[in-house]
N, C-alpha and C positions, 0 to 999 in steps of 0.2 A: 345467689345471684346479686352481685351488688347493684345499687343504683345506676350507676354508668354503662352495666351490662343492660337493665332495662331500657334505659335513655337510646341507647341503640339498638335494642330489637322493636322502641316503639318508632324510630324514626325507616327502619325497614320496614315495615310496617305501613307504614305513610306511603314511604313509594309505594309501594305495591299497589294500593291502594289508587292512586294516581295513575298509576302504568293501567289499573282495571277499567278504572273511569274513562281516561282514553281510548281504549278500546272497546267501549260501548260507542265511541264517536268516530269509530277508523276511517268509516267513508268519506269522514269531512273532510273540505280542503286546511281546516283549522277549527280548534275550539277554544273560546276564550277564557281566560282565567277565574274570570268571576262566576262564569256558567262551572268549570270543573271545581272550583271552592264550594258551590252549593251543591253540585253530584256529592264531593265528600262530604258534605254536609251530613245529606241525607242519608250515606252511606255510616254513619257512624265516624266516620276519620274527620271530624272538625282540624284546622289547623287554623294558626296566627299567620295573614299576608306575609309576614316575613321566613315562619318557616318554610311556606307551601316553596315562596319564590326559590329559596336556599334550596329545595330538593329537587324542583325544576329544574336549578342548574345543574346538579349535580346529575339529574339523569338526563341533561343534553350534551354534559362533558362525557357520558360512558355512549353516547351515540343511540340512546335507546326514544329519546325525542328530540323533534326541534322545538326551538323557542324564537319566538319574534318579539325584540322588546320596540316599546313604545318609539323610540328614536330610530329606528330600520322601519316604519309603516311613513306612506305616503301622508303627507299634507300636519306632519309634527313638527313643532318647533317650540326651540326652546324659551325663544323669547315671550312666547303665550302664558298667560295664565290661566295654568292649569293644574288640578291634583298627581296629574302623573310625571312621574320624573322619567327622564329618556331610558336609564337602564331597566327599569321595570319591564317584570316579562309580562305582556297581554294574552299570545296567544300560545299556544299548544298544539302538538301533533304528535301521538304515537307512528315512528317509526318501524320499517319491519324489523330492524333488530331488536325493539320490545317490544313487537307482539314475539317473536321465536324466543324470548325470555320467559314471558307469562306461560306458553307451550310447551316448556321443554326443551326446545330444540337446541338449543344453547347453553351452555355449561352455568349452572348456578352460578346466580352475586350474591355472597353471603349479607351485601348492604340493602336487597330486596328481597322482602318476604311477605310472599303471597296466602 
């Protein structure tokens, strides 16, 4: 297996991971990023704010969550001083096409592995 084959079963990996952690929070109307950073935490899957954000997008482009970044929530602006930049993603939400992922019920993504 070479390294790039690793690099990508540990970044499937990660989602999965992410997809698990949101669905210990399905009920909510959202879960914020810094609360699901320290579920992975805890869970063993640490990740770098930049890769976590990168795989958030990447599982709200396959429709399996949504994401609300900073600049879409009421009473942001950009002229504030502040650490978050508008494209950052804060919030989170397993959608039901990833929880029918994590289930089965849906044809495997080889880019998520549970």
């Amino acid at each position: 297996m070479s390294i790039a084959d690793m690099e990508r079963a540990r970044h499937a990996e990660e989602r999965g991971a992410i997809l698990h952690a949101l669905k210990q929070d399905y009920s909510s109307r959202m879960t914020s990023v810094r609360a699901l950073a320290r579920a992975l935490d805890l869970t063993g899957h640490a990740m770098r704010p930049e890769g976590l954000q990168f795989s958030l997008t990447y599982l709200a482009e396959c429709d399996y969550i949504k994401i609300w970044r900073a600049e879409e929530l009421p009473g942001w602006r950009a002229d504030r001083m502040n650490d978050t930049h508008g494209d950052t993603i804060v919030f989170a939400r397993l959608l039901a096409r990833g929880l029918q992922l994590i289930d089965g019920q849906v044809a495997a993504d080889l880019s998520v592995i549970f």
